[in-house]
C-alpha positions in Angstrom: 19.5 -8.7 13.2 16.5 -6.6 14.2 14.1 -5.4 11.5 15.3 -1.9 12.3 18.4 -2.6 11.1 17.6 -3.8 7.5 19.3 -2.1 4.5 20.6 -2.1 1.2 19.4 -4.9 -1.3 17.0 -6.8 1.6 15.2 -3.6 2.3 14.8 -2.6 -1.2 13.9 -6.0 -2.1 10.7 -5.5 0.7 10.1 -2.4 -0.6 9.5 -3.6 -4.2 7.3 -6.3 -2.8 5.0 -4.0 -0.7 4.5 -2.1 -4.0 4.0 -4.8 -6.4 1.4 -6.0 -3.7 -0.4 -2.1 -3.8 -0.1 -1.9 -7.2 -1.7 -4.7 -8.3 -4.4 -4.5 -5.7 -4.6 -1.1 -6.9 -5.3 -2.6 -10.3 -7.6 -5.3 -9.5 -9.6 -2.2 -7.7 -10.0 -0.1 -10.8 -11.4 -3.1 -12.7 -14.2 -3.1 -10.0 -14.9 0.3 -11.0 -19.0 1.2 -11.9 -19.8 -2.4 -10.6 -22.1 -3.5 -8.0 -19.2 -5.6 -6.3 -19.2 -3.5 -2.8 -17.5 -6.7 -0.8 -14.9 -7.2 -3.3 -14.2 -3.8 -3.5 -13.5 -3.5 0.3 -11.5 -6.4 0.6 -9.4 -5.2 -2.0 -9.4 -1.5 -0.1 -8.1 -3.6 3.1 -5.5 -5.6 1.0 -4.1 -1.7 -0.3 -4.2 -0.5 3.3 -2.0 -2.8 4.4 0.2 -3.1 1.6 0.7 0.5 2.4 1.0 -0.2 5.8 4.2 -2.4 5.1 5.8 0.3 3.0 5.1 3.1 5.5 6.9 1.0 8.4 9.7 0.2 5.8 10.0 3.8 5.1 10.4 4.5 9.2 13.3 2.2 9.4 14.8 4.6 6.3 14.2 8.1 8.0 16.6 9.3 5.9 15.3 8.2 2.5 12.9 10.9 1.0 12.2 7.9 -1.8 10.6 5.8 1.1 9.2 8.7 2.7 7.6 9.4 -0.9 6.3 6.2 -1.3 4.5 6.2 2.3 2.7 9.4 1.6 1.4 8.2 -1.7 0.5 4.8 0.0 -1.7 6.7 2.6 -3.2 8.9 0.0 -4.0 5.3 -2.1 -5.4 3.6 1.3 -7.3 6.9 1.9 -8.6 6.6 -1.6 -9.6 3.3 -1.5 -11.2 3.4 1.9 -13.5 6.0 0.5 -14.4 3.9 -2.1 -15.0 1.3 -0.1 -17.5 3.2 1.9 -19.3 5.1 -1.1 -19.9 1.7 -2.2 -22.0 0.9 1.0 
């Protein structure tokens, strides 16, 4: 079985995982705010990116799942944020 064909509790299950992992990088990010810690804060910006990345390409195997497609534009908009802080901080 193809990763394209992944459903019901196995996909959900990756799903919860790829958030968990963006939210708590998410966390660990804002704990970084105000402080001089530029390479820590864009190692943690990578670590959201892809996180995000996993749960938009779980979301494209789901075309049909406005909850996935959700969660994809709110992980691009938390990479996007954290890229930017990532490069304010340089």
């Amino acid at each position: 079985m193809g990763p394209e064909q992944i459903t019901g509790p196995v996909a959900d299950r990756e799903m919860w995982e790829a958030a968990t992992e963006l939210e708590l990088r998410k966390a660990e990010l804002a704990q970084l705010q105000g402080l001089e810690a530029c390479e820590e804060v864009c190692r943690l910006s990578k670590l959201i990116c892809a996180a995000g990345a996993r749960i938009c390409a779980i979301a494209q195997r789901h075309e049909g799942s406005s909850d996935y497609a959700n969660r994809c534009l709110a992980a691009k908009d938390d990479c996007r944020s954290a890229r930017e802080g990532c490069g304010d901080c340089k």
